[in-house]
C-alpha positions as CSV (number, residue, x, y, z in Angstrom):
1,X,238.6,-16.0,171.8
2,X,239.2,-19.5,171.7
3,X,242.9,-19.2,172.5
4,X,242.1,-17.9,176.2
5,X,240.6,-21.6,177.3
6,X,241.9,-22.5,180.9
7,X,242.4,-26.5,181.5
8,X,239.5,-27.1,184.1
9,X,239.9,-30.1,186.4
10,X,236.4,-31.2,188.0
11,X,237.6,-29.4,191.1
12,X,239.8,-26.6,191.1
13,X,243.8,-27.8,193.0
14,X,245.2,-25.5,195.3
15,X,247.4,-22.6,194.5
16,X,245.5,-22.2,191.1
17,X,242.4,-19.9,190.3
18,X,239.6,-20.7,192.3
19,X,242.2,-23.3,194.0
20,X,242.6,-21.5,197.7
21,X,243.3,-17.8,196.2
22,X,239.7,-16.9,195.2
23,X,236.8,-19.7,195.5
24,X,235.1,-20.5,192.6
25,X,232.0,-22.2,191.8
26,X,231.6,-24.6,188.6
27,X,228.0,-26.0,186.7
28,X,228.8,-27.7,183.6
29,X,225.9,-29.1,180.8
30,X,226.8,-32.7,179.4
31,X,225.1,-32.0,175.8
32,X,224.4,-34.5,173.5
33,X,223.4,-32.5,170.7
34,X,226.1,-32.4,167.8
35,X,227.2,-28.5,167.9
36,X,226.5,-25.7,170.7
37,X,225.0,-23.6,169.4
38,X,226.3,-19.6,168.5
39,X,226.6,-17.0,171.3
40,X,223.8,-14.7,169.6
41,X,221.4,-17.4,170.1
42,X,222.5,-17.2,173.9
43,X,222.3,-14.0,174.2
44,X,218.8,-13.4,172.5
45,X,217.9,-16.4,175.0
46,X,219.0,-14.1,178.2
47,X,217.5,-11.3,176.7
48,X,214.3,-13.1,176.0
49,X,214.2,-13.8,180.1
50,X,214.9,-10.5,181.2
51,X,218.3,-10.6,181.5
52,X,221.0,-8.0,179.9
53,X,224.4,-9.9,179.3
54,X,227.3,-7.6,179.0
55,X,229.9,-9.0,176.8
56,X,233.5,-8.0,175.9
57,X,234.2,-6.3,172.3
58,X,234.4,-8.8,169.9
59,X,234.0,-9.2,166.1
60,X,230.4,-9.3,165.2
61,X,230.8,-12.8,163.3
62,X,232.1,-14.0,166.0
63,X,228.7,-14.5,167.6
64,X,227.3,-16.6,164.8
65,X,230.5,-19.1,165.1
66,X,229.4,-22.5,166.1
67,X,232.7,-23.7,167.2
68,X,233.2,-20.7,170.0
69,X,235.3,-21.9,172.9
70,X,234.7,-19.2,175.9
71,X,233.4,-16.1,176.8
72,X,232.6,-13.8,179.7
73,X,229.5,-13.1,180.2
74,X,228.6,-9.9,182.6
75,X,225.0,-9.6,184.7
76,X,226.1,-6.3,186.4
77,X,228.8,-3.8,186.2
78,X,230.0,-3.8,189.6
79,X,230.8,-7.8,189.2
80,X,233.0,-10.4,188.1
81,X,231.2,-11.8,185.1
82,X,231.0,-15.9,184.8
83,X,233.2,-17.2,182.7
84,X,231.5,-19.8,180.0
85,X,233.5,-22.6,178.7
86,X,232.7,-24.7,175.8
87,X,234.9,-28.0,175.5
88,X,234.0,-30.5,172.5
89,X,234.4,-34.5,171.9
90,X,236.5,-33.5,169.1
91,X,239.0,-30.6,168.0
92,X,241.5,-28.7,170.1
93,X,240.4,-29.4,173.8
94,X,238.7,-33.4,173.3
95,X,241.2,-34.0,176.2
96,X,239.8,-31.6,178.3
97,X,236.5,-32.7,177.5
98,X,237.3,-36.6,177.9
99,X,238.9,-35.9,180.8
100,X,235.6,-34.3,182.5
101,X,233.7,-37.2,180.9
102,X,235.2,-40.0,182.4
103,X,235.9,-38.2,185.7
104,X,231.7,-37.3,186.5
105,X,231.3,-41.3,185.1
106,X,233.7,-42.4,187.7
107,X,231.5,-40.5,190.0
108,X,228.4,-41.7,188.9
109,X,229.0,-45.4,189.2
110,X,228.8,-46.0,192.5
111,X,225.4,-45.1,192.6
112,X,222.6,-48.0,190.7
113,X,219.3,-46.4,190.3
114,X,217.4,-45.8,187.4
115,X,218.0,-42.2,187.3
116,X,222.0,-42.9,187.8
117,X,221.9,-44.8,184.8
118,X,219.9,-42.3,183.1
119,X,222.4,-39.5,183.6
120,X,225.3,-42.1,182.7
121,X,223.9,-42.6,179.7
122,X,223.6,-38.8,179.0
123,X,227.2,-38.2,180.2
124,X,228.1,-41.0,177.9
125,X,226.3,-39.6,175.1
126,X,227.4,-36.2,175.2
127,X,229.2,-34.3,172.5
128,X,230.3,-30.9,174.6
129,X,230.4,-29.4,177.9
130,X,229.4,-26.2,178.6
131,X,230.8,-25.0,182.0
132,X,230.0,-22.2,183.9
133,X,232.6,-20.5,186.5
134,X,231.8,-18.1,189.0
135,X,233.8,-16.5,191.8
136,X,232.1,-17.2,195.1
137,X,233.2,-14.1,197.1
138,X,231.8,-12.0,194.0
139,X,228.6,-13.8,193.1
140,X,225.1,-12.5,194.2
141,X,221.6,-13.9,193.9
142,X,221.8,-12.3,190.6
143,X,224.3,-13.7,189.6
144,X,222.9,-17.2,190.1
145,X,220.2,-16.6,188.7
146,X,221.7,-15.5,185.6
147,X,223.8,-18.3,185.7
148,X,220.7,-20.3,185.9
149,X,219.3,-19.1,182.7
150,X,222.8,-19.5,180.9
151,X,222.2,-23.5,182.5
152,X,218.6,-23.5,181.1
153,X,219.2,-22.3,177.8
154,X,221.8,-25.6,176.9
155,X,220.1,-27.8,178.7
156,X,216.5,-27.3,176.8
157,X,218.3,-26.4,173.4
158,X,221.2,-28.8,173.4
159,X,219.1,-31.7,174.6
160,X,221.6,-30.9,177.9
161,X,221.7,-32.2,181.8
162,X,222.6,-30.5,184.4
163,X,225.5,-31.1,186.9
164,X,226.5,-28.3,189.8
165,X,229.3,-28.6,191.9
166,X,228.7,-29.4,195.9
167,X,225.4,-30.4,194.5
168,X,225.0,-32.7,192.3
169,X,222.8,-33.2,188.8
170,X,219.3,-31.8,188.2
171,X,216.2,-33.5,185.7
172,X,214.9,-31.1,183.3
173,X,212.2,-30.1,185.8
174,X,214.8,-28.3,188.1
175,X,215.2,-31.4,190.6
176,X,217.7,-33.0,192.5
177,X,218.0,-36.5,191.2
178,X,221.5,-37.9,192.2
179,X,223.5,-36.0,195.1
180,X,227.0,-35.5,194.9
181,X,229.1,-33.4,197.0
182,X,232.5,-32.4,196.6
């Protein structure tokens, strides 16, 4: 599962996936809790809201693994599922993830408001990223919804904050506290 982990830059470069070929569309959670937590507890979240996430065949234990690196996650047959990335400030990818860390702090420092410092702080703090990557041309209302709930469920259980591309980051009410676009 783990092996399968794409190098994401903050914004996709052309002539790669989702670089020109096929749009896509990244969220991420900075997290500042110590471990994400396993898939199951995920997917009993989604299931919890309504939702039905189809996942690929995989080894049973592999749910309850902590250190899980990415997975697709389904919300209807007929589309591309969103791809969920899990990069750490330790182990294989810590590049990857310090690489994202210091890239949305760059961003952040031009602006010097309390809630820019606030999010710094959390950025700073954070001990994983869970991104989110969906193909624009194949993504529905559905789709970001379910998305959505995938965003809520690390942000309220790994003490997460929000950041969407083209957008910007959110509080933990939903709100749009420090526009950035890309």
């Amino acid at each position: 599962m783990g092996k399968e982990l794409p190098i994401l830059p903050a914004s996709p470069q052309p002539g790669e996936p989702g670089g020109g070929e096929e749009p896509v569309h990244y969220s991420r959670v900075f997290c500042s809790r110590e471990n994400s937590p396993p898939l199951r507890l995920l997917l009993d979240f989604l299931k919890s809201k309504g939702q039905n996430p189809l996942i690929p065949k995989m080894d049973p234990a592999a749910l309850d693994d902590w250190a899980w690196v990415q997975v697709s996650l389904g919300y209807h047959r007929e589309r591309k599922p969103l791809q969920l990335i899990c990069v750490r400030d330790r182990g294989t990818f810590e590049d990857v993830f310090r690489q994202e860390q210091s890239a949305f702090l760059e961003r952040l420092s031009v602006f010097d408001d309390i809630e820019a410092e606030l999010i710094r702080e959390h950025v700073t703090r954070a001990r994983f990223i869970a991104t989110t990557r969906l193909i624009k041309s194949d993504i529905t209302e559905e789709g970001y919804d379910f998305n959505g709930w995938v965003l809520e469920f690390f942000q309220e259980n790994c003490n997460g904050v929000v950041q969407v591309d083209g957008q910007g980051f959110f509080s933990p009410k939903g709100e749009l506290v420090i526009e950035i676009e890309d």
